[in-house]
C-alpha positions as CSV (number, residue, x, y, z in Angstrom):
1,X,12.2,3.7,21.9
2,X,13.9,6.1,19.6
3,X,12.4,5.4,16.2
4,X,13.1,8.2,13.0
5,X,9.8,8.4,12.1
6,X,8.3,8.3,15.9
7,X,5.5,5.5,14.8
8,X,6.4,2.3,13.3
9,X,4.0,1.4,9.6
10,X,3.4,-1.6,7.7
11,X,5.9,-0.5,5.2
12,X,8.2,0.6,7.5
13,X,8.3,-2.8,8.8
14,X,7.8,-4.8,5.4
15,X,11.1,-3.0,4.9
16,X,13.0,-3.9,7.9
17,X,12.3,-7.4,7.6
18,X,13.8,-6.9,3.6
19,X,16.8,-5.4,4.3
20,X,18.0,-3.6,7.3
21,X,20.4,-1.5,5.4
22,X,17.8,-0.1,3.3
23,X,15.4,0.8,6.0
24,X,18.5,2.9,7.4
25,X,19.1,4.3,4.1
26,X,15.4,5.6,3.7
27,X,14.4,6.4,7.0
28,X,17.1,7.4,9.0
29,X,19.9,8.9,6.6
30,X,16.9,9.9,4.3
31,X,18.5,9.2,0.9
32,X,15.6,10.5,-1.3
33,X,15.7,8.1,-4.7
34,X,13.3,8.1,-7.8
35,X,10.4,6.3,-7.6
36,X,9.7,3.7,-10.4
37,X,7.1,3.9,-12.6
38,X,5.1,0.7,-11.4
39,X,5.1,2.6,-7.6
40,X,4.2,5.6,-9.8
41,X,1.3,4.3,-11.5
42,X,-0.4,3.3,-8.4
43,X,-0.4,5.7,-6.2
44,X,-2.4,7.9,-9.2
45,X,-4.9,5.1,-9.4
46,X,-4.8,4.7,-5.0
47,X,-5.8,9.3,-6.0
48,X,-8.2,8.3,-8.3
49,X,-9.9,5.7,-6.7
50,X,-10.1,7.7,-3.6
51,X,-11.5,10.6,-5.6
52,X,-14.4,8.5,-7.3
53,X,-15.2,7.1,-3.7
54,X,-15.5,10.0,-2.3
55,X,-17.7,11.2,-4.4
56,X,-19.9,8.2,-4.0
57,X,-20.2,8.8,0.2
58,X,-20.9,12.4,-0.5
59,X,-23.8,11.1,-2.7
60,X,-22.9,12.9,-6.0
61,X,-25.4,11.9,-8.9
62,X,-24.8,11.5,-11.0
63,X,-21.8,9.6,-10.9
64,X,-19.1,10.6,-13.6
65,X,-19.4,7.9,-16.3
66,X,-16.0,6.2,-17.8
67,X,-14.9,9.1,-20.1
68,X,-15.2,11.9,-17.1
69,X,-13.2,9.8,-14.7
70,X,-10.3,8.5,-17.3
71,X,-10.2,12.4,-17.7
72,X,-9.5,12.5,-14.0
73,X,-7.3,10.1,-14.2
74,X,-4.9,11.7,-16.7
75,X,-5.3,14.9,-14.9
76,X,-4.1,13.4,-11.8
77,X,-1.4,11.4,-13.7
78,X,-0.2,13.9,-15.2
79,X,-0.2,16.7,-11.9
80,X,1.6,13.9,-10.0
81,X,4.5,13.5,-12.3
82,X,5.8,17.4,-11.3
83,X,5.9,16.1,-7.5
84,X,7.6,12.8,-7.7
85,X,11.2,11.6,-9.1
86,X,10.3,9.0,-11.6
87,X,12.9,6.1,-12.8
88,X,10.6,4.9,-16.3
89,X,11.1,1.4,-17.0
90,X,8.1,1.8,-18.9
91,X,8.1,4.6,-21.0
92,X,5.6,7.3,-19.5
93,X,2.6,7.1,-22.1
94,X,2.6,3.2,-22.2
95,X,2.5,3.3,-18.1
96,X,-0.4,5.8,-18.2
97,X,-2.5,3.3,-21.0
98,X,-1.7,0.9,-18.5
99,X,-3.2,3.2,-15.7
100,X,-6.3,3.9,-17.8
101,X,-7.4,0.3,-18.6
102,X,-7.0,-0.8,-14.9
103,X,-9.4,2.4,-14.6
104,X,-12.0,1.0,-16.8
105,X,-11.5,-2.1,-15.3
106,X,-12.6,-0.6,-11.7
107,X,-15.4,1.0,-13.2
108,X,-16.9,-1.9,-15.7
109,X,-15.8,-5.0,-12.5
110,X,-15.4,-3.9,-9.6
111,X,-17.2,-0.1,-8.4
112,X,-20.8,-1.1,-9.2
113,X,-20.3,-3.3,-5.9
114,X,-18.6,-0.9,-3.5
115,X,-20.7,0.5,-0.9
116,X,-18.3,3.1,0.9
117,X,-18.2,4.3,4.1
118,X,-14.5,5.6,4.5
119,X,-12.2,6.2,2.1
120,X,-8.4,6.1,2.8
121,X,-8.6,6.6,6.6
122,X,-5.6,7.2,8.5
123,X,-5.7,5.4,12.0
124,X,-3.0,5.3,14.4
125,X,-2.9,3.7,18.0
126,X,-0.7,3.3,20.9
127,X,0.4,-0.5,20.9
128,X,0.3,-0.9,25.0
129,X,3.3,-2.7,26.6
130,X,5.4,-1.4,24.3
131,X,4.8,2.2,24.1
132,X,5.0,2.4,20.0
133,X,3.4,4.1,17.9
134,X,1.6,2.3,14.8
135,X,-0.2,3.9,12.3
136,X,-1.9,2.8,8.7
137,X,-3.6,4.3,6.0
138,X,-6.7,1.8,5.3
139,X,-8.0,2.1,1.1
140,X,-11.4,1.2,2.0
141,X,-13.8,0.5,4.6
142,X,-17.3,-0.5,3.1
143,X,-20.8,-0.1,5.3
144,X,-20.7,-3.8,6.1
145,X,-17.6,-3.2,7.7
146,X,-15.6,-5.2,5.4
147,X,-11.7,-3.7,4.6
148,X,-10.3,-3.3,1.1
149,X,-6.7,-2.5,0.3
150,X,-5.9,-2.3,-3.6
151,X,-3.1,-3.2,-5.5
152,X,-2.1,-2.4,-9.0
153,X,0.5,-5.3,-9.9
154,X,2.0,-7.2,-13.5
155,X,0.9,-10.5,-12.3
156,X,-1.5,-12.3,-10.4
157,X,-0.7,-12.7,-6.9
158,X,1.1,-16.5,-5.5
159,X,0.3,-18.4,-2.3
160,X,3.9,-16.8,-0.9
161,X,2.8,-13.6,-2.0
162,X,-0.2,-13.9,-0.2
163,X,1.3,-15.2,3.0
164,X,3.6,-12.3,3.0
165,X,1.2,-9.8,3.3
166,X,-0.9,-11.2,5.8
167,X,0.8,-8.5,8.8
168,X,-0.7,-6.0,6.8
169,X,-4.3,-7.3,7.2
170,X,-3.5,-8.0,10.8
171,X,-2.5,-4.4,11.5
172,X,-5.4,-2.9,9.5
173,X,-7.7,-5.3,11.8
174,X,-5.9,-3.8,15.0
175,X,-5.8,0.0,13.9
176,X,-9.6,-0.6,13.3
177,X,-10.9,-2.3,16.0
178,X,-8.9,-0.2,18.7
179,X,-10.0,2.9,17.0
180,X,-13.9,1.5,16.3
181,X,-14.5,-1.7,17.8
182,X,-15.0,-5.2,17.3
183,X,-17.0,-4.5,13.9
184,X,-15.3,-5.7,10.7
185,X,-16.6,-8.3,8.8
186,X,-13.9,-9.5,6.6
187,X,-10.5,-8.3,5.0
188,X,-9.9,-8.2,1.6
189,X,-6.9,-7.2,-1.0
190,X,-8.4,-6.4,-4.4
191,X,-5.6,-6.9,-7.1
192,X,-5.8,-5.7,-10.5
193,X,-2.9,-7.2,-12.4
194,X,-1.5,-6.6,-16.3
195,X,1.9,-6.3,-17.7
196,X,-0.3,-4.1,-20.5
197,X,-3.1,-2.1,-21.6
198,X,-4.4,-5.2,-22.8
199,X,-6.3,-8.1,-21.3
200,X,-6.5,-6.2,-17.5
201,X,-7.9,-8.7,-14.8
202,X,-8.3,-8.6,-11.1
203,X,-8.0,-11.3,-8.2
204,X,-9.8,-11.4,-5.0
205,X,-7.6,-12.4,-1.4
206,X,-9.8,-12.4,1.5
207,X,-9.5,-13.8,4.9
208,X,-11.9,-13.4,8.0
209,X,-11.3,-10.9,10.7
210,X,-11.6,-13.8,13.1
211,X,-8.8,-16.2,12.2
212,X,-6.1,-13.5,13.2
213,X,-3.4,-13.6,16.1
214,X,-2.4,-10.4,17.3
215,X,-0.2,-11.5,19.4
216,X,2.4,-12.4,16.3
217,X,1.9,-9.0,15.3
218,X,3.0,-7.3,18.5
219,X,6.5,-9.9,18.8
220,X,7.3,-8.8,15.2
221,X,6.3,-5.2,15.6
222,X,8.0,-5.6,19.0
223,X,11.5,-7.1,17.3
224,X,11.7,-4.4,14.6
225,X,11.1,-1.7,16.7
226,X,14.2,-2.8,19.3
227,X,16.5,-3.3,16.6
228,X,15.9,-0.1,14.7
229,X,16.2,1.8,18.5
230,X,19.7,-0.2,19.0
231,X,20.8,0.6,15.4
232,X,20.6,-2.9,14.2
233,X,21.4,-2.2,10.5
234,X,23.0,-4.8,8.7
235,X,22.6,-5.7,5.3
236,X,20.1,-8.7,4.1
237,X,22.5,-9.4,0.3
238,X,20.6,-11.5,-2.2
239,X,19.7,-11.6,-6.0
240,X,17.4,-8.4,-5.4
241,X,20.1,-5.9,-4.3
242,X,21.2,-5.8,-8.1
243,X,17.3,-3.7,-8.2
244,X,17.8,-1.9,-5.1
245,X,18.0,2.0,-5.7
246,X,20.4,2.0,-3.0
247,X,22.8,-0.4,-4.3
248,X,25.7,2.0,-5.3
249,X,25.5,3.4,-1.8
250,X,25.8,0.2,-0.5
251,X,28.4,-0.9,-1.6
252,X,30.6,1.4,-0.3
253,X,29.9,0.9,3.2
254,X,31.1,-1.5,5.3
């Protein structure tokens, strides 16, 4: 199949099933846009997170305590602003506040209980049948063999929210067990959520590796893939285009 990116992703396909058009915008015609600063804000804490990990599996001791990794934190924050195009909704030093309280957050709830054995580990396999490509970058796999994505968010997930990202857990199972084996233990999203600096909380999704069915996986992964080699790009309009960063493309093409 003739894909642009010659694998297919969980976000590629996430954004397929959105909006058509706007996968062709990003992917194919390659319309760079800014990124906004909710994107922005985690994929520094995704670098520091992997960063404090890593230094966990590597058995550094000891650990950097909360001041030494907000440090990092603003370092990081501040070096990833000169590669990326930022649209700020929030105004940059209220975003990075945000950034360090979900920090301490990590570090006061949720670190103490990681035991790491791979941090952000890109798999890809061969899906057979169909001759693609898929590939994933998994946040966390812990020695029990238990996989953690992260997610920095305004609000506590919903049920529909959940639901929706249940292909991603089913691909992270398949990338792992094809390139490991039959070995994981449970599969979890770890959510820290806040609109501010203030009050920062987290919520817990998990489900077990067992109850998954691959085969939905492959028809939808199957679907997208045929649609994107046909050049099946139509546009999904709804209430959201208005906050698509595509929309003024858009709308001039037919």
């Amino acid at each position: 199949m003739n894909l642009p990116k010659e694998y297919l992703s969980y976000n590629q396909v996430r954004l397929y099933q959105t909006c058509p058009k706007k996968y062709y915008f990003s992917y194919v015609a390659e319309i760079t846009t800014p990124i906004n600063d909710r994107i922005f804000l985690g994929m520094v804490f995704h670098a520091l997170a992997e960063d404090f990990l890593k230094r966990r599996i590597e058995g550094q001791t000891p650990e950097p305590g909360e001041e030494d990794v907000v440090d990092i934190f603003k370092e990081k924050f501040a070096d990833m602003q000169k590669e990326c195009e930022i649209s700020w909704i929030t105004p940059p030093a209220d975003t990075e506040k945000r950034g360090i309280a979900f920090v301490k957050h990590f570090l006061s709830d949720i670190a103490s209980a990681i035991d790491p054995l791979m941090v952000e580990q890109e798999l890809e396999v061969e899906l057979p049948g169909i001759g693609i490509k898929l590939r994933g970058i998994i946040d966390l796999v812990e020695k029990d063999f238990s996989i953690t994505d992260f997610k920095t968010t305004t609000a506590r997930w919903s049920k529909e929210k959940i639901k929706s990202s249940y292909l991603q857990m089913v691909i992270y199972k398949y990338l792992f067990e094809k390139s490991f084996g039959d070995v994981i233990s449970q599969l979890k999203f770890r959510i820290l959520y806040s609109k501010s600096a203030s009050n920062i909380k987290d919520q817990l999704v998990t489900r077990n590796a067992a109850d998954f069915d691959f085969g939905k996986m492959f028809n939808v992964i199957n679907y997208v893939a045929e649609n994107i080699s046909s050049g099946v790009f139509y546009k999904n309009e709804s209430f959201y285009c208005g906050f698509c960063e595509h929309s003024d493309i858009c709308r001039k093409t037919k």
